[in-house]
C-alpha positions in Angstrom: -38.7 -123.5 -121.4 -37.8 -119.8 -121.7 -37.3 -119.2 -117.9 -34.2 -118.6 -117.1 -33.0 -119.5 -113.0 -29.8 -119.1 -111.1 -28.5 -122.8 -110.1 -26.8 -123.3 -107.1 -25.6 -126.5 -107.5 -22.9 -128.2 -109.0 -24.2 -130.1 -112.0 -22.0 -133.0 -113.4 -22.4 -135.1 -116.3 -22.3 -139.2 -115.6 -21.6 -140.2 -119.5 -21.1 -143.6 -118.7 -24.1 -144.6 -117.0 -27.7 -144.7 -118.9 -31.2 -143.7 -117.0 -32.0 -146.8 -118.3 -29.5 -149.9 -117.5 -30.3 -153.1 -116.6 -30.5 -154.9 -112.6 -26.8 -156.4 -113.6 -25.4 -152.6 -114.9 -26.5 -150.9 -111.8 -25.2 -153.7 -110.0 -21.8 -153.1 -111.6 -21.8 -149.6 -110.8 -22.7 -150.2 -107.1 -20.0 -152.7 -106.6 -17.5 -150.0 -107.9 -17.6 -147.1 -105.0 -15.2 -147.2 -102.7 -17.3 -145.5 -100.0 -20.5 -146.9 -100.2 -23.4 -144.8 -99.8 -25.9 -145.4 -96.4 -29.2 -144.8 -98.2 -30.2 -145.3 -102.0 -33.1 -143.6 -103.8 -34.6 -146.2 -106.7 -37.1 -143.3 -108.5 -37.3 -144.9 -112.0 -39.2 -147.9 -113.4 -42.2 -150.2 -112.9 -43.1 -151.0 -109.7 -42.4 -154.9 -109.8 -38.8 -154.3 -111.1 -37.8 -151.7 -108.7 -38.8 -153.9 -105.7 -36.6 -156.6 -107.5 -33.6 -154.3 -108.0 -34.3 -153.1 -104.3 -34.4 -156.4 -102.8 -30.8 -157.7 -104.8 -29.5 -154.3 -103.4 -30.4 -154.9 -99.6 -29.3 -158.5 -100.2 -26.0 -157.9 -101.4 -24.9 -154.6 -99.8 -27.2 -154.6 -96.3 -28.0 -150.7 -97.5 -31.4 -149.1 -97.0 -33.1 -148.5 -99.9 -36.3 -146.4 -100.5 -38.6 -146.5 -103.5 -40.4 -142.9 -102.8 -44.0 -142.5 -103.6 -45.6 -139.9 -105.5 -45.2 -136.4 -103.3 -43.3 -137.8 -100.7 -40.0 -136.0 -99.6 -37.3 -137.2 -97.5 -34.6 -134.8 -95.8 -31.1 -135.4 -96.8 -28.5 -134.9 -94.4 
């Protein structure tokens, strides 16, 4: 956009994994870390489906998972 800003972050490129996969691709790439994370973020999708995905997610792995709402922030640690 013509601005140019200094990045301090590490930026990586997942090439394998598509902003939009389907419940049983996500699933897949869940199942595959070794450490799994505490917490998950779902930020992407319609509302009934990301309450589905959630719910298989707490289901399978017992994680928390959070669907944020518009303007709310969270503080990672």
């Amino acid at each position: 956009m013509g601005i140019t800003c200094e990045v301090r972050a590490r930026i990586e490129s997942l090439d394998a994994f598509s902003a939009h996969a389907g419940q049983s691709e996500i699933m897949n790439w869940l199942r595959a870390f070794k450490k799994f994370p505490s917490q998950i973020f779902l930020n992407h999708g319609e509302p009934i489906a990301v309450e589905a995905l959630a719910q298989v997610i707490r289901n399978e792995f017992g994680t928390k998972v959070i669907i944020p709402k518009i303007k709310e922030s969270y503080q990672l640690t």
